[in-house]
C-alpha angles and dihedrals in degrees: 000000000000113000126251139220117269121260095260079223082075104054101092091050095045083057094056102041100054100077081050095050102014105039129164095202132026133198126209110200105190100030119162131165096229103104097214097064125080096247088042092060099043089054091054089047095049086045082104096048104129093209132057123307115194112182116213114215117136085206103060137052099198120028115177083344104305128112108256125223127216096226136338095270085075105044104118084240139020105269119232101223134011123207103199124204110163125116122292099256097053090043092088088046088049097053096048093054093050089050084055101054094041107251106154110221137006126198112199120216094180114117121210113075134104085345082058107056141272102322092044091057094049091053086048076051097055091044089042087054087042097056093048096049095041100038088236112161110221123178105202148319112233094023135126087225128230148298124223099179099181087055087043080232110158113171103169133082097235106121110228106038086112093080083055104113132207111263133135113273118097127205126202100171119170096218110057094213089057095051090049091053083046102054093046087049081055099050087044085063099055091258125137114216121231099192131356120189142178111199094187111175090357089218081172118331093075127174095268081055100053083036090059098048089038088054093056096037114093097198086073117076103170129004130225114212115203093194125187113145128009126203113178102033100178098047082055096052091052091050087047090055096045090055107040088054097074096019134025118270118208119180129182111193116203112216104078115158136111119324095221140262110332100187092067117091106234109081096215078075088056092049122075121187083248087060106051099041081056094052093047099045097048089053093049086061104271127130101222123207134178120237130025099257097058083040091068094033092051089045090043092062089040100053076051109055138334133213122230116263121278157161099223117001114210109216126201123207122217112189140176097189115039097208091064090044087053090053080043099045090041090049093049096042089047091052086048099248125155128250105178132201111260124237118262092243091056092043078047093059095040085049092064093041100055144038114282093239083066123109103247105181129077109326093037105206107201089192083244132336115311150174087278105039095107084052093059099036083052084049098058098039088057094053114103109234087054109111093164138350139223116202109199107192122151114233100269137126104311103036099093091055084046093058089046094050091041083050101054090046112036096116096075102050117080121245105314132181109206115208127183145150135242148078102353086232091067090041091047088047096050096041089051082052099042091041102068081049100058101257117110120213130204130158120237120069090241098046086056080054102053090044087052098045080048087063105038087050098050084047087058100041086048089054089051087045087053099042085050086051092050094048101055093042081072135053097339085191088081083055085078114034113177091005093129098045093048080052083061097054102044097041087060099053119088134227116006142253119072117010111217118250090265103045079044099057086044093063085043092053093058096059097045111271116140115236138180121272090251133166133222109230120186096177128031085242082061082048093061098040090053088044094061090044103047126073110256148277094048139186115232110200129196096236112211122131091216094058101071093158091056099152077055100064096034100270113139129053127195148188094041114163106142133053086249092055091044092052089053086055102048089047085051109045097042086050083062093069126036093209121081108290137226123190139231112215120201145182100231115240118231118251126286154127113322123228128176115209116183140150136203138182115243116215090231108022094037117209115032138180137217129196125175152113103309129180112047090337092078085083102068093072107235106158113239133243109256120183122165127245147341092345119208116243091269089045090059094048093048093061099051085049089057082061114113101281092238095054091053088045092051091052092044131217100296084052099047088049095041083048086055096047084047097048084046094056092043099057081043088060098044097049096051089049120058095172091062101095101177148002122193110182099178115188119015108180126215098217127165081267101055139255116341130178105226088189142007135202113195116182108189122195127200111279118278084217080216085109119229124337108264104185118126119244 
């Protein structure tokens, strides 16, 4: 992968990173030559440093050799970097000191801060207002620090990070110990490592920080995100894209659990933090995976080659046992990956090439590696529906020359994942060949699967990315259809909080949902006035903004068509409050498939948008499509077509394309109104007619006074 020129969003930041992760001089405050302790450690793992150490110990005149200083005032230059490992109450002292004397950048070490308690968190607070004031750089509290292993930089106290190579994965992990157990996955797989770090409290040096410097350094080929929490969704999601644009982002989020229960109305009960980080952070560029090991698999492939971008990557399977290409082929086809027939003229070409008992179609199964393996595999990668390859082969006579010859041409392959069996020494010796190449090798048939599912999805969040790139390049007025007239709407009501059905479907209507043709009835006189008015049969509804489960209290009554009908449902309905109740008439939609659209704000990631089977259908538990807002066109199109196939297919084509045009207006909505907290639209029902919302929960907050979202989809 040739390296790329730096986002000239991220100058200013790279400036300001490279005396942290590229310093000349380092000093060590705390510094002690007992071992044992922190200071002790970090003075034996920085034994190999190239530039200048100066321990700083007002107690000792030598520490591991080198003169010690007393402070680093004293130092006979301002060091680049301090790695500070004092106690926590001497930390602020410490850096104010360093700001003073110019050192660039400190990483703390020091526990015991906002993960402490509250006055943890006010002395964070204090370090968090210094660094701004001074321009000090600090990477932490509560971190192990980092590794910069082509500047031999090893600013942590873990013995053994020394053995840690250069290489060109790079790890920002928020937990130190996880970006430690990271670095040391990476190296087991035959990976050097081009940056580690651990951001800990993230007082100032935050991930879109160390994004930022990562994306312009070419050292770095692919980037590995530790996620837990995440406070500033939205700055995350712009250094992702950044980043993802030019290297491969890969992000695992701690958090995954159930999203809640998905039966209950409101969507904020349908949308957990997990999902919606997902969500965000696969619509930024990332693939996202779920555990750590998959985290440095899937970063491993992708340091290693990358697939074009795409909607949809056909991948051809080359195998020399067929047992071991049926475990690859299910696994693809499970993941939804396609594995596409190959042209005539291809299964032509395999046809000469094998016996004719063979399966010569996609997968090709050899029957096991032969003379004219190379030939077939060249014979798949050509065809034209072949976006990237896997090439199963057991480690027997034959396979060396197999690797040589994969290796001399693999230029002219397209990505491919090589996957065998055999003694670890021979797998280790031929990853470390084809690497360098651009095929990546493991050795178990799933795991071939999941680095191949890692490519074909960055290729397609990098498509998305592109397609959202196109669109707003053009009229940005279609990027808020409806915005003024729900302005309209939402400026005339008074007080805040929910908004009733009615007031809720009105909002709705400026934007271009279709509603039914309803009246508001404040008396039962009102009811049987609407009832005369109104085709039949009708729904009556109790209409109070506080009652949001109405069908649960009672509180809706259908199917009403006589007087006598229409007397039983206002007795109903007004039994469900015990406050004076007003009515919702409505004309009664024909049957159909139920949908539930909704939208809330996250407190990290902002607007955000769900999309799944509403009505009765919530209970089944299919989880719901979330994507954060406002979405582009093809965003919103991508997310009804992640829908479950036989849902689409019961709505039919009109349907599906009427849903998009509604996700997108929605998100629209949400991300020019902040003070719009949460919309519950549940069901929305796909009739002859259309799509229609049968009901509507708006919950409004007082205005941010920070104006509309303006962050780019």
């Amino acid at each position: 992968m040739s390296p790329v020129e730096p986002p000239a969003q991220a100058e200013m930041t790279r400036r300001g990173l490279t005396r942290l992760f590229a310093p000349k001089s380092i000093a060590v405050v705390g510094a002690s030559a007992d071992p044992e302790k922190a200071g002790g450690a970090l003075m034996t793992v920085l034994a190999g440093f190239p530039g200048a150490i100066y321990p700083i110990n007002r107690s000792a005149d030598m520490i591991g050799g080198k003169t010690a200083y007393p402070d680093v005032d004293s130092t006979p230059e301002p060091a680049d970097l301090a790695i500070v490992a004092v106690p926590p109450s001497a930390v602020l002292g410490v850096l104010e000191q360093s700001a003073h004397a110019g050192v660039g950048a400190a990483v703390i070490c020091t526990g015991g801060f906002a993960e402490a308690g509250e006055e943890g968190a006010a002395l964070q607070h204090q370090i968090h207002e210094l660094s701004r004031r001074t321009g000090l750089r600090v990477l932490g509290p509560n971190t192990s620090g980092f590794v910069a292993p082509w500047q031999l930089v090893h600013a942590t106290f873990m013995p053994g990070v020394a053995e840690l190579r250069p290489g060109h994965v790079a790890i920002i992990a928020q937990s130190g110990g996880v970006n430690l157990a990271a670095s040391f996955m990476t190296a087991q797989r035959g990976l050097g490592l081009s940056l580690a770090v651990g951001i800990g409290n993230a007082v100032d040096v935050d991930f879109a920080d160390v994004l930022d410097h990562v994306a312009s350094d070419p050292t770095t080929h692919a980037v590995a995100l530790h996620l837990e929490g995440v406070a500033d969704g939205r700055r995350l999601m712009a250094a992702i894209r950044r980043t993802a644009a030019i290297k491969p982002v890969v992000a695992m989020k701690v958090g995954r659990s159930d999203i809640g229960e998905f039966a209950q109305s409101h969507t904020g009960a349908m949308v957990g933090d997990w999902a919606v980080a997902k969500a965000a952070l696969e619509q930024a560029g990332a693939v996202v995976v779920e555990n750590l090991t998959d985290l440095v698999d899937a970063v491993a492939v992708l340091s290693t080659t990358r697939m074009r971008p795409g909607a949809r990557s056909g991948i051809g399977i080359v195998t020399g046992q067929a047992g071991p290409g049926l475990i690859i082929t299910d696994a693809l086809a499970a993941a939804g990956i396609d594995v596409p027939a190959l042209l005539p003229e291809t299964k032509s070409v395999i046809e000469s090439l094998l016996p004719p008992l063979t399966y010569q179609a996609n997968p090709v199964d050899t029957g096991r590696p032969g003379e004219t393996f190379v030939e077939i595999l060249q014979a798949v990668g050509n065809d034209p529906g072949i976006d990237g390859m896997i090439v199963y082969a057991l480690q027997e006579h034959g396979t060396r020359d197999l690797v040589e010859t994969l290796e001399r041409d693999a230029h002219s392959l397209p990505p491919t994942v090589f996957v065998t069996g055999g003694p670890g020494a021979e797998i280790a010796s031929q990853r470390a060949q084809l690497a360098d190449k651009g095929i990546w090798t493991v050795d178990a048939p799933d795991r071939g699967a999941f680095a191949m599912d890692c490519l074909v999805t960055d290729a397609r969040v990098r498509h998305l990315h592109a397609a959202a790139v196109d669109e707003h390049a053009g009229d940005q007025s279609t990027n808020r259809p409806g915005a003024e007239e729900a302005a309209m709407q939402i400026e005339g009501l008074t007080g805040h909080g929910n908004l009733d059905e009615a007031q809720g479907k009105a909002v709705l209507q400026a934007i271009g949902f279709a509603t039914p043709r309803r009246v508001v009835c404040d008396e039962t006189t009102d009811v049987e006035a609407a009832f005369v008015r109104l085709a039949k049969p009708v729904v009556v509804k109790l209409l109070d903004a506080e009652v949001t489960h109405k069908s649960a209290v009672g509180g809706v009554h259908l199917n009403v068509s006589t007087e006598a009908d229409l007397q039983v449902a206002l007795a109903a309905t007004g039994a469900a409050t015990s406050g004076t109740p007003r009515w919702l008439v409505e004309e009664q939609v024909g049957d159909g498939v139920e949908l539930i659209l909704g939208g809330v704000r996250d407190g990290s990631f902002g607007a955000t948008v769900a999309l799944g089977a509403g009505g009765t259908g919530v209970e089944w538990g299919q989880p719901p499509i979330v994507r954060t807002a406002p979405l582009t066109r093809a965003g919103a199109e991508e997310a009804v077509a992640s829908m479950p196939p036989a849902l689409l297919d019961a709505m039919g084509p009109s349907a599906v394309k009427e849903l998009a045009d509604l996700v997108h207006r929605l998100g629209a909505l949400l991300a020019t109104h902040p003070e719009v907290r949460e919309i519950d639209v549940n069901p929305l029902r796909s009739t002859d007619q259309g799509l229609v919302a049968l009901d509507a929960v708006i919950v409004l907050d007082d205005a941010t006074g920070a104006g509309p979202e303006r962050n780019q989809p």
